[in-house]
C-alpha positions, 0 to 999 in steps of 0.5 A: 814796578813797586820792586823797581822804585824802591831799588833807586835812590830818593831823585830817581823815586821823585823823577818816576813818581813824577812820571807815574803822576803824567799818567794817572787819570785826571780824577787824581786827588791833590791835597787841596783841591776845589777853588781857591782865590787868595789874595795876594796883596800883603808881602810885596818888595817895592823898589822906585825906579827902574833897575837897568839890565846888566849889559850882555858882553860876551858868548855865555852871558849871550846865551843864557840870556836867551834861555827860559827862566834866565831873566837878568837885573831885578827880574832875575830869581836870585836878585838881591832886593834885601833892601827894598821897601816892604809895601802891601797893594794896593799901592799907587807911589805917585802920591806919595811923590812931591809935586814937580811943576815940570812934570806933566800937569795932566798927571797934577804934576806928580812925577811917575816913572818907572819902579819894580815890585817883588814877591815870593810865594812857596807851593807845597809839593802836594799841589803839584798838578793843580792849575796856578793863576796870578791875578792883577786887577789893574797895574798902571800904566805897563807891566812887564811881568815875570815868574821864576825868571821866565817873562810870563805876561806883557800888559798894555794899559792901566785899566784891564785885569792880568790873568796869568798862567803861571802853572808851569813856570812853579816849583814845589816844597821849600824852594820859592817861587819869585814874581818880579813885576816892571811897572812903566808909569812914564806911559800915559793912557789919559789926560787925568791922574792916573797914578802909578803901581799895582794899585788895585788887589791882586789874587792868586787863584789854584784850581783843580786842572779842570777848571771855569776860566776866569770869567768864563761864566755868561749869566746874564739875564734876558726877557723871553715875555711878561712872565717868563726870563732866561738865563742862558748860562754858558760855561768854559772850562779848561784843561791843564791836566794830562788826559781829556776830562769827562765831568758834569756842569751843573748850575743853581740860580738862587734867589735874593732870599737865597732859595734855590728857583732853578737848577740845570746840569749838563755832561762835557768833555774837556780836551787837554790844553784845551777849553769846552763850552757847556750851555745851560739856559736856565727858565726863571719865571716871574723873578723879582726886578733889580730896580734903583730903590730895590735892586734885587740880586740873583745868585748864579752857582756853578759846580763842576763834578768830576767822578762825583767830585766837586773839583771848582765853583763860580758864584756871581750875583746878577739881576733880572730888569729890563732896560729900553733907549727910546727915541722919543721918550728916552730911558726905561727901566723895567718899562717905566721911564727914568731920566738918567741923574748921572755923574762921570767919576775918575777913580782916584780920592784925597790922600790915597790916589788910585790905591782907592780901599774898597770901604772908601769906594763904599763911601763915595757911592754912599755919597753919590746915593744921597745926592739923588745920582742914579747913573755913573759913566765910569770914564774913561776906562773899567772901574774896579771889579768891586766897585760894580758890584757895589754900583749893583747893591747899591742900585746904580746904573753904569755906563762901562766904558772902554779905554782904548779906541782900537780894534787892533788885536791887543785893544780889541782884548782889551774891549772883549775882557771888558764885557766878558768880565761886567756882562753879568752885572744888571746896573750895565746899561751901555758899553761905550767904545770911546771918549772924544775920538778925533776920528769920530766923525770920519769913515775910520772911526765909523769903520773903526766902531763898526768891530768894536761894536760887533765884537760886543754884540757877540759877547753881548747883545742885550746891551746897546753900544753907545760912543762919547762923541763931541762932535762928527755926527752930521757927517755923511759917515760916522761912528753914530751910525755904528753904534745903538745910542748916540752918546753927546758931550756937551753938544747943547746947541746941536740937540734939537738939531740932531734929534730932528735929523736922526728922530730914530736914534736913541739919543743920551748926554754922555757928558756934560756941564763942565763948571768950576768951583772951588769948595767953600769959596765964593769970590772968585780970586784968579791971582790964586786960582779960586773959583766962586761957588756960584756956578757961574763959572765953566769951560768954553766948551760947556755949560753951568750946571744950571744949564746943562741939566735944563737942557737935559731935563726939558727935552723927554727925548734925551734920555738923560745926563752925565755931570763931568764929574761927581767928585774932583780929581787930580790932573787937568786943573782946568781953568788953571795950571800950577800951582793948582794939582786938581780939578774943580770940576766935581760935585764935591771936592776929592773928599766927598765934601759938598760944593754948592753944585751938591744941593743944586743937583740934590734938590733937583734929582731927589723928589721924596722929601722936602729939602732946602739950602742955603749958600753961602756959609755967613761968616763975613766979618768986615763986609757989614752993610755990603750986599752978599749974594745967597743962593736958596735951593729947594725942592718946594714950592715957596721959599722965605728968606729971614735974617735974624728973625726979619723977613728979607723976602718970599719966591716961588721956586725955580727948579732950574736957576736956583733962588737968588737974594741980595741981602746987605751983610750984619752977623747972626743968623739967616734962615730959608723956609720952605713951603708945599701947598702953604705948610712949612715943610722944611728949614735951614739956617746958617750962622756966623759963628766966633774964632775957632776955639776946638777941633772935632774928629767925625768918624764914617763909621763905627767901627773898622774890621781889623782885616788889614783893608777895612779904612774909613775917612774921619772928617776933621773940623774946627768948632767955636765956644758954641760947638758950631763948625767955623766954615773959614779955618784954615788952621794946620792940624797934626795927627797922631794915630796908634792902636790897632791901625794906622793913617793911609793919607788925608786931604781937604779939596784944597785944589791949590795945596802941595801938602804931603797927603802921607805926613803928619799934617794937614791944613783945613781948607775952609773949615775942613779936612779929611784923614783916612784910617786904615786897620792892621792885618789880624788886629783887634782892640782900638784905634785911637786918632789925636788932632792938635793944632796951635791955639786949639783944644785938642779933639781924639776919637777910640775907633773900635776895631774888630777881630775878623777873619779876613779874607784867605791869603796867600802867607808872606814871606819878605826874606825867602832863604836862596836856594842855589839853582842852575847848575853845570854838571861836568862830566865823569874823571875818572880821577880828581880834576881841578875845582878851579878848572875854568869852561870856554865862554863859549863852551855850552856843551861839555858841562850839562844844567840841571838842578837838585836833585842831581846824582851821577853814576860812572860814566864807565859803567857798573863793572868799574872798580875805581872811584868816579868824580864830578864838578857841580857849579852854581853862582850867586850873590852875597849880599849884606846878609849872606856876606856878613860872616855869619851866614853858611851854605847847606847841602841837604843830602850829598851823596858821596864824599865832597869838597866844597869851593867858592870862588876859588877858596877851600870851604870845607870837606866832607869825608864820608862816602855815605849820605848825609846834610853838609854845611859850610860857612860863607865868608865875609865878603859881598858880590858875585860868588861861584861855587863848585862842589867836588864829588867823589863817587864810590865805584859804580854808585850814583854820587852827587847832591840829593837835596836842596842847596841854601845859602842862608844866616846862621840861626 
């Protein structure tokens, strides 16, 4: 066999190496095997608006467009994006758009439509035989997606992961793979911003052939008594490899102080093309809980062993709590009761829209924790992977929510991914199937609810299913009776009422409250979409958050609430429309700044410490002798109110309403005092203060990691000759950013602003603003931010950034070097034809495809004593580059003496018979070009093009 090989030529080796390759054992090493995950988020092209296919006119281009890997327009491999925008994920172009008071206020007006995204990425030909998968944890709204020009994936919603098999569509050494990805954002899945892009990461995972499949390990843990826990962990595996694999599963759980407290090990065999499930419950006795104050994380390791071998590894963090809806007394955690201080949050924030970093996703839960919020309702739709896993760090309870009520094949693998991805995450509480279902109350939602309900169940069952109903569930027949706990949305007036009908049914507010405020304000001005910051004001179909939370809180059979929404957003700008772009429904602005309703919830939900505030800000010139309502909320017993050191007044406190004085306006300073058992335990105070005279920049953080996705928001804020913040400027600050890092954006919850959230400039909307930096890849040193305003001192802060090794990425390459590929080989002349010699439209046949390598031999046979010649045949585009002049073609390897012709113009000849590298300058000309390469063959050899064919520049 050995003998064999090496009479053959270098294509013939690589063809019978390949062959031998199919029929080793599936233990055959690559170079690199084990797991890999790399991100894939630096490198991408970036075009806005769609690229129409070319119109199919005629037989060939009919028949190719019916072929795999001939993609046409923008997904085609060869399509020249030389001129597109360079861009890194993740990325949400809505933002970056002007506001359009025609387009859809649902969306906050901005404008989304269609755009593509490209990348390349090369494969080293060690890798051969490895299993390859694009990962897209969430692309809105509908994705089209392509590799190699072969359509690989059709995605159906914004919110769900793209896990793609892309291990037979790849090509190995120098010629480069092409993603082409279509994003059709002119879809819509709600009635909120949802922004448009590849707005969360993207990954490419490499494997050995025998594989977990993504998210294919179920570790969640259930409680068998009071001491003893399982973990009845069920592995998939899969098999792209050639021949059925015999390994070992073997699964480590560690503790939170990384001990190993349990190990399992299983023997499975793998089918080819196929999947197996090895089962491994795993005892844990007396773990340590996951509570909200310490919630304790799990480390569940799995390895797969192939001949001893490690070939992949899966880790993933999971909790041991226990979690019970009553009835009667509503929810417990690990069997003591807690009420469920929650707040609905959409996913997008101030100057980044949905293409939220992961540090600013850090930053709002951070905000959420300080509020006293111990639940979050995602809605409506999965949040990001990252995102749970810091709602479980943190000690957040979740409600998961699914996007799209439909148990039709598509949607129902929507829901399945949902719970198969997040079922390992203790801070789940409940998979709600739907939002505000106009079927709802009907036998077709209840039918409806009634699979997705069960499909859960099979993936699941220590979770109860809930659905966000507003309404329908005094019916004869509805999705209440599908589901384990009645999810309510503002249904205030039908508590007791339900609850006296249903006393068995577990019973939460899925969403509630509903009130507007627009920060820093407190006269309501509906000439200019203002909203005061009292409360007193929220939908017709709500409630104050006063109200909402009595209600919540009186009743011990609710088991608890969700405030719509923690923090403001785009869209849906109700009360209002244009020229308001956001909601004033949040806790807070989209910056994380706080509202009055911040300190209202703050001292109801936080009970370990003293706290007291005081609204409004007192700064009223002009007002003097005017009654100015204030507001003091606190979690004491008694509250003073003081006025430049007089006392205006004392008032036990009400928990629910809040306390209220009336207090006639003279500037200077107003403090409340708090009292538990006739001690003063806390103070507050606010001030009037003079005419902005400085800025100040506060930075989150310290410092940034220079890893390229490390961010953090810098509150911007205008101070006066006494270093106090003015709550009433509303000067436009500049930003100037250099050093080791950039500006992504900045806001100021202003809900009626058409700022540029990407230009240089912001106004502060109440005394404040926010900028968030981002570090470049591979950066260390400082980044250094400058804010100027007019009549202002300036304010800069040096942000140190860090050297850090990042995350593994997979290498950019913006510019790939065109490797001509989809031949036509002619058939054997005996003598030489005519390179111009033109194929029938319809001609399929008489030339066959290929790609290099591509040799010939005589079609006459060995005995032969006359030279033999072939056309090869390829098209491409010149574009600016390769048709400047100063580019050429390369032939590595032509076997054989050659012509080479483009467009039916000489470029030059090779007049050696021997093998060897060829090249041959392009013209300066752009647009569609055509070469044939003549080859002329020695009398029973092979002959013809051995190695790649680039088009490239000069060097």
């Amino acid at each position: 066999m050995l003998t064999f090989i090496s009479s053959l030529r270098q294509a013939w080796r690589l063809c019978i190496i390949s062959i031998l390759l199919s029929l080793l054992p599936s233990t055959f090493a690559f170079a690199d095997s084990g797991r890999e995950r790399l991100s894939l988020d630096r490198g991408w092209l970036f075009h806005p608006g769609d690229i129409s296919m070319p119109e199919i006119v005629g037989h060939s281009a009919s028949y190719g467009n019916a072929k795999a890997g001939n993609a046409r327009g923008a997904a085609a491999t060869k399509y020249n994006d030389s001129d597109w925008r360079k861009v890194d994920l993740p990325h949400d172009w809505a933002v970056e758009g002007p506001f359009d008071p025609r387009a859809n206020i649902s969306q906050g007006y901005r404008p989304r439509g269609i755009a593509w995204y490209r990348r390349y990425l090369r494969v080293d030909e060690s890798e051969r035989g490895r299993y390859f998968e694009l990962q897209f944890d969430g692309i809105a709204t509908h994705a089209s997606i392509w590799v190699n020009g072969n359509i690989v994936h059709r995605n159906w919603s914004g919110y769900n992961a793209s896990n793609i098999d892309i291990t037979p569509y790849l090509r190995y050494g120098d010629v480069s793979n092409t993603i082409a990805i279509r994003v059709d954002a002119e879809q819509m899945e709600g009635w909120w911003y949802e922004g448009a892009g590849i707005y969360r990461h993207a990954w490419l995972l490499k494997s050995d052939p025998v594989h977990i499949m993504t998210d294919g390990v179920h570790a969640t843990p259930k409680q068998i008594n009071d001491r003893q826990w399982q973990i009845p962990v069920a592995v998939t595996l899969d098999n792209s490899g050639k021949q059925a694999a015999n390994v070992k599963v073997e699964v480590t759980v560690f503790s939170p102080d990384d001990k190993v407290v349990a190990s399992k090990i299983q023997s499975v065999s793998v089918p080819v093309l196929g999947q197996a499930i090895a089962k491994l419950p795993v005892a844990i006795n007396q773990p340590q809980r996951w509570t909200l104050d310490k919630p304790a994380l799990y480390r569940v390791k799995t390895v797969v062993l192939q001949d001893g071998k490690t070939v992949d590894e899966v880790s993933l963090k999971t909790g041991f709590r226990s979690i019970r809806f009553d009835a009667r007394q509503g929810f417990f955690l690990n069997d003591q009761h807690v009420k469920l201080q929650g707040v609905c949050l959409h996913q997008d924030h101030a100057g980044v829209g949905v293409a939220v970093p992961d540090a600013i996703w850090e930053y709002r839960l951070r905000r959420l924790k300080e509020l006293g919020v111990n639940a979050i309702r995602f809605s409506h739709n999965a949040p990001a992977p990252e995102v749970l896993d810091m709602a479980d760090r943190m000690g957040f309870l979740v409600m998961d929510e699914n996007r799209n009520f439909n148990p039709s094949p598509d949607y129902m693998k929507q829901l399945q991914w949902m719970v198969r991805r997040d079922r390992h995450h203790p801070g789940v509480i409940l998979w709600s199937v739907f939002n505000e279902e106009p079927v709802q109350g009907t036998e077709v939602g209840y039918e409806m609810a009634r699979r997705m309900t069960a499909a859960v169940k099979a993936l699941d069952d220590t979770r109860p299913v809930t659905a966000a109903m507003n309404g329908g569930f005094f019916t004869a027949l509805n999705v209440s009776h599908a589901v384990d706990v009645l999810g309510a949305n503002y249904q205030v007036p039908d508590y007791d009422r339900y609850h006296k009908a249903n006393p068995d049914k577990p019973f939460t507010s899925a969403e509630d409250t509903s009130a507007f405020m627009t920060r820093g304000e407190f006269t309501t001005d509906k000439s200019r979409n203002i909203v005061a910051s009292y409360d007193d004001d929220f939908a017709k179909w709500g409630n104050s958050h006063r109200d909402a939370w009595q209600a919540i809180d009186s009743r011990l059979y609710v088991a608890g609430g969700f405030v719509w929404t923690g923090f403001d957003y785009r869209g849906e700008p109700t009360p209002h429309e244009w020229p308001s772009v956001s909601s004033v429904f949040g806790i807070m602005d989209m910056n994380g700044f706080p509202k009055t309703a911040y300190y209202m919830h703050q001292v109801q939900w936080i009970k370990d410490r003293p706290l007291i505030h005081i609204a409004p800000h007192w700064n009223w010139q002009g007002q003097e002798g005017k009654e100015i309502r204030v507001m003091v909320m606190a979690n004491v017993e008694r509250i003073k109110l003081l006025l430049n050191g007089r006392e205006l007044g004392e008032q036990k406190v009400d928990p629910y309403r809040m306390n209220t004085f009336q207090v006639a306006y003279e500037p200077g300073k107003l403090e409340a005092l708090g009292y538990q058992e006739g001690k003063e335990v806390a103070h507050t105070s606010v001030e009037t203060t003079g005419k902005a005279t400085a800025l100040q920049l506060l930075p989150d953080r310290a410092s940034l990691a220079g890893d390229g996705r490390d961010a953090m928001p810098i509150t911007v804020r205008a101070l006066d000759a006494q270093g106090r913040a003015v709550p009433i400027d509303n000067s436009e600050v500049s930003f100037a950013v250099s050093g080791a890092g950039q500006s992504i954006g900045h806001g100021n919850g202003d809900p009626n602003s058409h700022e540029d959230e990407k230009g240089k400039t912001r106004k502060l909307f109440n005394g404040l603003a926010q900028l968030i930096v981002q570090s470049h890849f591979d950066s260390s040193g400082e980044l250094l931010v400058t804010a100027t305003a007019p009549g202002l001192t300036a304010a800069s802060v040096r942000i140190p950034v860090q050297k850090t090794a990042g995350i593994p990425a997979v290498a950019v390459s913006y510019a790939p070097t065109l490797y001509l590929q989809n031949w036509r080989l002619s058939p054997t002349f005996a003598t030489r034809p005519d390179p111009a010699q033109t194929l029938a439209d319809n001609d399929m046949n008489t030339w066959s495809w290929g790609q290099a390598p591509m040799l010939e031999v005589d079609a006459r046979g060995s005995d032969s004593k006359e030279n033999h010649f072939h056309l090869f045949r390829s098209n491409f585009t010149l574009d600016k580059t390769l048709g400047s002049g100063k580019a050429r073609l390369l032939f590595s390897r032509i076997n054989g003496k050659a012509e080479v012709w483009l467009n039916g113009k000489l470029l030059g000849t090779k007049t050696s018979v021997n093998t060897g590298d060829f090249s041959v300058d392009l013209p300066a000309v752009e647009g569609p070009a055509q070469v044939t390469v003549l080859v002329e063959g020695e009398p029973g050899k092979q002959a013809g093009l051995e190695g790649n064919i680039i088009a490239e520049p000069k060097k």
